[in-house]
N, C-alpha and C positions, 0 to 999 in steps of 0.2 A: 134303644137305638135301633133305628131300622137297618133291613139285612144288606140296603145297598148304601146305606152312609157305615155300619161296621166294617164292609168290603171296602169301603175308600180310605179307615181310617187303617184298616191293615194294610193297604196298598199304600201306606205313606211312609207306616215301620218297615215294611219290607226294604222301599227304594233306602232309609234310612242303615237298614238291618244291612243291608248290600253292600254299602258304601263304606262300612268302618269297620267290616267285617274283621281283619286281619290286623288293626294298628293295636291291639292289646298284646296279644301272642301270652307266652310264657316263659320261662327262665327257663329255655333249653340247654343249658350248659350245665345247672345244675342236677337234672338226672338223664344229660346224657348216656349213651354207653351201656348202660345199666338196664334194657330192657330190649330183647328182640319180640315181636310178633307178627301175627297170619293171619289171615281174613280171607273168607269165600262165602259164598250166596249160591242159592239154586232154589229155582223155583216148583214150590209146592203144590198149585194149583192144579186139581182134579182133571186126567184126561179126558174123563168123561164124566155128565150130570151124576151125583150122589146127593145124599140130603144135606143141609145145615144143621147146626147145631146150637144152641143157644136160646131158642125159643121152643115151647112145649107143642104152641098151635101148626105149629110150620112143620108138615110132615113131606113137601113134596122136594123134589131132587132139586138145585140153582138150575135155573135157564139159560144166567149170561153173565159173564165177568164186569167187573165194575174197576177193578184191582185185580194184578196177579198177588197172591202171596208167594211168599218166600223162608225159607230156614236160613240163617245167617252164623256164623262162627268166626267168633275171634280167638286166637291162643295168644298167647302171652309166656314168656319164659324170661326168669331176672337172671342176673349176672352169675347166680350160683347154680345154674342149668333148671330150676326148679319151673316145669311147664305145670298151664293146666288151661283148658278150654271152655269157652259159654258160646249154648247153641240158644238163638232166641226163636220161636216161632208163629208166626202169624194163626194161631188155630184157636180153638173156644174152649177145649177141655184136654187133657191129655194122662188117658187112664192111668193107673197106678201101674198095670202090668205092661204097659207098651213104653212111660218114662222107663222104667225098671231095664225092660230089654234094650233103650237106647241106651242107656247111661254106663249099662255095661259093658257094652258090643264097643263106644268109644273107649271105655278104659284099658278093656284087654287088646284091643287092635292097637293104640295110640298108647299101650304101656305108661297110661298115669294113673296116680291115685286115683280110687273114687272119689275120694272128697275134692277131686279137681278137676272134674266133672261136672257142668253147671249148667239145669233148659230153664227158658222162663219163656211165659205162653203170654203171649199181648190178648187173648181172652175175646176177640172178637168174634163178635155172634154174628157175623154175616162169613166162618168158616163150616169146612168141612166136620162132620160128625165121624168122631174116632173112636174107633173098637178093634180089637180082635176075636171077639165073640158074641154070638148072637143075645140080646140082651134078654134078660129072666123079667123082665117086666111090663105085663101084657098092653101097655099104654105108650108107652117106648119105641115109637116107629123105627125111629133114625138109627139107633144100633144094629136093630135086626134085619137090617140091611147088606143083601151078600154085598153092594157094590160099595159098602164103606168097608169091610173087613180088606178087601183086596187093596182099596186104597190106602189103608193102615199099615200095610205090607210095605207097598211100595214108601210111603212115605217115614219106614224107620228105615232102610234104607238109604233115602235122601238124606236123613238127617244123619245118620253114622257117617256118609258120604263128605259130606259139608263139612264136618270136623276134623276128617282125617285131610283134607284139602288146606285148613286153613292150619293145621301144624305140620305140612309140609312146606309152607310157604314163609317162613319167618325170615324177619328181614329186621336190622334195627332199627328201635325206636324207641320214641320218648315219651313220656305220659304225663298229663292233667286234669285236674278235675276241677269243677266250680256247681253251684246250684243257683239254681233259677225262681221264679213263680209264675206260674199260668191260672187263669181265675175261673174256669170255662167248667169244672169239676163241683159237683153238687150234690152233699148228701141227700139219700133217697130213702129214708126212713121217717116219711110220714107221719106222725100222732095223729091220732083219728080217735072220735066215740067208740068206736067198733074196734081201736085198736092199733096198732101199729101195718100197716099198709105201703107198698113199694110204689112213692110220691116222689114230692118233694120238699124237704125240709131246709129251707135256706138257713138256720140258727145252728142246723149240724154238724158236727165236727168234720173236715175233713182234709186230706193231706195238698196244700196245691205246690210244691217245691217239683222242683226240678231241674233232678241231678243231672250232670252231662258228663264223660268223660272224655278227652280227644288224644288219639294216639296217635303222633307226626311218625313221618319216615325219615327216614335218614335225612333229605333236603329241608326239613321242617315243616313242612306241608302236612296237611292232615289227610291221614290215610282212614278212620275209622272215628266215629262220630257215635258215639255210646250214650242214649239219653235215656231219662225215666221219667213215669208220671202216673199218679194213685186215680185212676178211674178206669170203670168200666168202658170195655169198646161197643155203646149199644147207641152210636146215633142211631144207624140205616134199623128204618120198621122191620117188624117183623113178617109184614108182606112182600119185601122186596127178597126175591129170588134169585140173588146177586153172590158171588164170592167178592169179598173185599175185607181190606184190613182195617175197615172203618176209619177214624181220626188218626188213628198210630203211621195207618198207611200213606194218608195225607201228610202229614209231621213229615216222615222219613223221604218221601220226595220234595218235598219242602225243601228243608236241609240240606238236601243232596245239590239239588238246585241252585241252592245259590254257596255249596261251597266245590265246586269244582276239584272232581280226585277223589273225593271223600266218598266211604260208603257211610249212608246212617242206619243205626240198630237202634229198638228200643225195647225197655224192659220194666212191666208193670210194677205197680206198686201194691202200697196193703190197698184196692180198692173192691173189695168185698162188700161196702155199702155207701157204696158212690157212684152216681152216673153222672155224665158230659150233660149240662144245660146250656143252653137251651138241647131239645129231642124232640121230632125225629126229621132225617131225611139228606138226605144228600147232599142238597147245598150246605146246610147247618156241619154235617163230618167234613166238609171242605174247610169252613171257617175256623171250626173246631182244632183241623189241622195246623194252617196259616196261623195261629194264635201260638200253636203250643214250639211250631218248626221258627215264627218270630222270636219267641224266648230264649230257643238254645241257640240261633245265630247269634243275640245280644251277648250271652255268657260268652259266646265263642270270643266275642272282641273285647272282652275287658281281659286283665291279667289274671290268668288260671293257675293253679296251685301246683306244683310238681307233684309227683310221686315215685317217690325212689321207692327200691326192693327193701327185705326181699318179701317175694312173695310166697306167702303159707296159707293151707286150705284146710281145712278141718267140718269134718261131718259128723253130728249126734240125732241119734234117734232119738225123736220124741215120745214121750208118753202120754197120749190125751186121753183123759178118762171120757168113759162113753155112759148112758146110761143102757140099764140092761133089766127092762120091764118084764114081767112074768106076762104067763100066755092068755090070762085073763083081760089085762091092758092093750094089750095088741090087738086083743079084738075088737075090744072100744073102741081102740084109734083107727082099725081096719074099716070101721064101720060107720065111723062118724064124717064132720061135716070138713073136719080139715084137711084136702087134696094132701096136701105134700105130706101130713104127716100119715094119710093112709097111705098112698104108695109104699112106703117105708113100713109100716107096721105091716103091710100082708107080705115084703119079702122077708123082716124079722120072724112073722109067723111061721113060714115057711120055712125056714132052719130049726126050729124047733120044733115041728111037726114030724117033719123029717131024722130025729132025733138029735141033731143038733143045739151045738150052745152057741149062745151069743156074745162076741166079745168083752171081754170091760175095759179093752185101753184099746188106741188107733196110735201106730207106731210109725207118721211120715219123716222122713229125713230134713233136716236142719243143717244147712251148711253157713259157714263165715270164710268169706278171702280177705287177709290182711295183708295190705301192703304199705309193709314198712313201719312206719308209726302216720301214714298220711291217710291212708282212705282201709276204713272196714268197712266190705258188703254183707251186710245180712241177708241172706236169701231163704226166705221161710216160704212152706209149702201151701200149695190150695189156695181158696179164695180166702184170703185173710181182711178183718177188718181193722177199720181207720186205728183204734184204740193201741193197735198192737204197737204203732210206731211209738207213742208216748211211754208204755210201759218199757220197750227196751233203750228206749231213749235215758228213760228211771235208772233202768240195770248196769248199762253198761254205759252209760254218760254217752252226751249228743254231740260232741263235736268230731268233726270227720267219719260221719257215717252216712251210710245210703243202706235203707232199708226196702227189700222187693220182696212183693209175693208172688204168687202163681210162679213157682220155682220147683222143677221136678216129677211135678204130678199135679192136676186139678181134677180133683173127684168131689170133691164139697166143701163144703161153708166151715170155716174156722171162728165161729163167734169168740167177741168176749165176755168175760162173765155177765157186764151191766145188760147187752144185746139178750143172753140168757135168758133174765128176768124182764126182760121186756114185750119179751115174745117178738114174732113179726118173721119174714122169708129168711132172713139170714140164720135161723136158728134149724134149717132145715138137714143139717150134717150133712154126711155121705150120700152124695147123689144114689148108689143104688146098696144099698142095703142093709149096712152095717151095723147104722144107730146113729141115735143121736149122740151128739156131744154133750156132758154133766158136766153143771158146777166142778171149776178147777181147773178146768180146762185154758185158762188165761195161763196162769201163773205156772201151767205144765210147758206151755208152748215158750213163755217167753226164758224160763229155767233152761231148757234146750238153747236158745237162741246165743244167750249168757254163755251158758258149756261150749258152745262151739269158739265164740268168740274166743274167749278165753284159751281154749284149745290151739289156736292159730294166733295166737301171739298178741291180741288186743289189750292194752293197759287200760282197764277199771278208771272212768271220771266218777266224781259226786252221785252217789245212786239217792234218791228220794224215797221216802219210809212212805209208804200205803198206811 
């Protein structure tokens, strides 16, 4: 289909999408009462040129906004007083040390549990590059950057700011949820002679559902517009020198657009080896948008599912085995032909040179919110791939769940085992140092995933034997 008959045929769902938007509604009587919450926004968008982040070739600062981005916060509190908040944000990575400092800075200012504490990063490569320290990696422009550490500053304060705003603002209301499909997502792990290569593979697995959740206010009206969807944010090229929230950011004006009142958030999935097809370029993150902001208007208008309390959070560290090669292999790899994995082997050599050991487990945080017996969120950490939905799908049975990555921290690639032996980018771990991820590392991640759930009150469906 051409780009201006696709444009005509979303311009038909849209007048459609507009017009029936509201005759579905949901059974607000049944969990009235039972849920107040807050919502605020503020925008993120660099006061002044710094670099991007997301692409290796692209070392110079953005020129001109395309999209503001924004940090978003919804709280939530059930009828038993039990609060707890999800900050989502428009950026491309979000260090281990700077989630760490937001998540805490909310709990102890905003007196909740950690585990009810929830970021999740829409992963777009056309944002700012975040650090709070100059990076140890001689190839590594965009960290070692003073003008991103300052904006790294200011921006955990935005985002501490934003959360403590939207749990000051509760107000009652009611909640739904329903899922969608958008077909625009495309795994990118190409088979090739040479190997496995970052393509495109249309036979590949990957997730196209799309969760939505809507929280009315007191009038019934929808005040907050909570969506999800398992892909990469990498329309916009890597030459364009733009801040924007790519597709996510189109989706969320979208939606906003045609539901008047509403704010829309959204929040990634396992899409660790999946990118948006057609790519690249601006019109295509338009269309990409209007496709996926079509969908959750559709869900908005058929009957949505309630969700009563109460609501319980629960957080387990994971255990992912790493592997942890001797100083003979490192040099190999330091020296050899494969880019990602020598970065990584000359900063492992480097701890060990320096007398240091190398870890043998990566211990990120795993959280689950259960509400009620209606909806568990899995929120697993990093870029996680497509595989991971099916396994916890196995664990903990698939009905009423929404499972999201990039949740807390994105520092690197969480393969699963088949990915492992397959070789190819996603097997490249920890963006700066630590190791790669070893056989086990599935069934560590998804055992966490289980524990949490379970932790928070989720009753075990049919689990499927491997």
């Amino acid at each position: 289909m051409g780009t201006h008959l696709l444009r005509w045929a979303i311009g038909i769902v849209v007048v459609a999408c507009g017009g029936i938007l509201f005759l579905g509604g949901t059974d607000v009587s049944a969990a009235a009462g039972e849920w107040s919450a807050g919502f605020a926004a503020v925008k993120i968008t660099p006061q002044k040129p710094v670099p991007l982040a997301g692409y290796a070739a692209r070392i110079k600062p953005f020129t001109w906004v395309d999209q503001d981005i924004e940090a978003k916060a919804l709280a939530l509190k059930d009828a038993d007083g039990s609060r707890a908040v999800l900050v989502t944000v428009d950026l491309c990575i979000l260090p281990r040390d700077v989630g760490e400092r937001v998540r805490k800075r909310i709990a102890e200012e905003g007196h909740l549990d950690p585990a009810a504490v929830l970021l999740n990063v829409a992963h777009s490569h056309s944002a700012p590059a975040v650090a709070l320290a100059p990076s140890t990696q001689p190839d590594e422009v965009n960290r070692s950057e003073a003008g991103t550490i300052e904006y790294t500053r200011w921006l955990i304060d935005r985002m501490v700011d934003v959360a403590a705003q939207a749990l000051a603002q509760m107000e009652p209301a009611t909640l739904s949820w329903s899922t969608g499909v958008a077909n625009f997502v495309m795994n990118r792990r190409e088979y090739t002679d040479k190997g496995v290569i970052l393509g495109v593979n249309p036979r590949g697995p990957v997730d196209r559902s799309v969760p939505v959740l809507r929280v009315d206010g007191p009038d019934g009206k929808p005040r907050v517009i909570l969506f999800g969807y398992a892909c990469h944010n990498t329309t916009m090229p890597a030459n364009r020198l733009a801040v924007s929230g790519d597709y996510e950011g189109y989706a969320k004006a979208y939606v906003q657009q045609h539901t008047p009142g509403a704010a829309a958030m959204f929040m990634t999935g396992c899409a660790g080896d999946a990118n948006p097809y057609p790519r690249t370029g601006v019109e295509l993150a338009q269309l990409h948008g209007q496709e996926l902001g079509t969908e959750v208007c559709r869900v908005l208008s058929t009957k949505l599912h309630p969700i009563h309390g109460p609501l319980k959070c629960a957080m387990v560290e994971a255990q992912l085995p790493l592997r942890t090669p001797d100083e003979q292999a490192l040099r190999n790899d330091a020296s050899g032909p494969n880019g990602l994995q020598k970065d990584s082997a000359r900063q492992m050599l480097s701890i060990i040179e320096s007398g240091g050991k190398l870890p043998a487990v990566y211990q990120p945080p795993v959280e689950a919110w259960q509400f009620g017996k209606d909806l568990t969120l899995v929120a697993l950490p990093d870029e996680v791939v497509v595989d991971y939905v099916r396994r916890i799908e196995e664990a903990i049975g698939p009905m009423r769940l929404w499972v999201a990555g990039y949740c807390q921290e994105v520092t690197g690639y969480i393969p699963s085992d088949r990915i492992l032996r397959e070789g190819g980018y996603e097997t490249r771990g920890i963006y700066s140092g630590t190791g790669w991820f070893a056989p086990g590392v599935e069934d560590a991640l998804v055992n966490a995933a289980r524990d949490a759930a379970v932790k928070a009150g989720r009753e075990l469906g049919r689990t499927t034997q491997r």
